[in-house]
Phi, psi and omega in degrees: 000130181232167205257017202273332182248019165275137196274141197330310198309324177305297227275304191301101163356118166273181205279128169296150169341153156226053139242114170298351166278344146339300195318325187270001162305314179318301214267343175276003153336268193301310152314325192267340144283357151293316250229317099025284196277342152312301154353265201299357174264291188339294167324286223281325166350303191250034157243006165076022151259100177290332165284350166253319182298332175265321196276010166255351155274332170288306148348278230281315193277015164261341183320313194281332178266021143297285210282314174287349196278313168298348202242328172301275177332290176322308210293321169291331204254334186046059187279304171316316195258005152336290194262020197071035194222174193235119144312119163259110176313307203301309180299353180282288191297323164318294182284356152282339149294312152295347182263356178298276173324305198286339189325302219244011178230036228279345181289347171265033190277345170315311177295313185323319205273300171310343161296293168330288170294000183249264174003304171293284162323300202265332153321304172331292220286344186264025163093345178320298157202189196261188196302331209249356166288311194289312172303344179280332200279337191280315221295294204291308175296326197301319182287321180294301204303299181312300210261331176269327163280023182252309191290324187291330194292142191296143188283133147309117184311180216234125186285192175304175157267177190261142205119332195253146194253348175164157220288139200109305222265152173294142185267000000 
């Protein structure tokens, strides 16, 4: 089964960019949201939330042994190339790195979505893979990504009690 009644524009690789200088925008993504999500174990480290300093890295490597675990697989069973399609790691790990970030940050899925999506695009446009590589891969991580970030997610604190405006403080 192949992707032949699907329209072209989609199925196909377009032609890559023709500045090479873009390329290391690409490839500098997925580091800089480590580096990112480092940041943020640190902050919390020294802001005494300890439970987010351990639990977003501990997060971040099962996100991740999803997306290589799926990409191994493909890669043994060669399911993807079945269907005419390329598994993409990098996009696989892009999105176990944001769904890493929304666990333990959720107010920041405008960026998580806008990143994602210009990223996911400039793979597009610079020939990596084609639009229906990058959608199969997020649809097959997505599901996995989803379902562990539901189990993972941090229990809400407990608001004040009532009368109280905020921890300390007189009501």
């Amino acid at each position: 089964m192949s992707l032949d009644i699907l329209p072209a524009t989609l199925a196909v690789a377009p032609p890559p960019l023709r500045w090479p200088a873009i390329d290391p925008f690409a490839d500098a993504v997925n580091p800089a949201l480590g580096v990112l999500l480092f940041g943020l174990v640190v902050a919390a480290w020294r802001a005494g939330r300890t439970r987010e300093a351990v639990g977003l890295p501990i997060t971040l490597v099962l996100c991740l042994s999803v997306a290589y675990g799926l990409a191994y697989l493909d890669r043994a069973l060669g399911v993807f190339p079945l269907f005419g399609l390329d598994f993409s790691t990098h996009g696989a790990v892009h999105l176990a790195a944001w769904t890493t970030l929304l666990i333990w940050h959720p107010a920041r899925w405008p960026w998580a979505l806008a990143v994602t999506l210009a990223y996911h695009a400039l793979m597009a446009a610079q020939g990596y893979h084609t639009t229906y590589d990058l959608l199969a891969t997020a649809a097959v991580v997505g599901l996995p990504l989803t379902l562990l970030a539901t189990t993972l997610r941090p229990a809400a604190r407990p608001r004040a009690a009532a009368g109280h405006s905020g921890p300390g403080l007189a009501p």
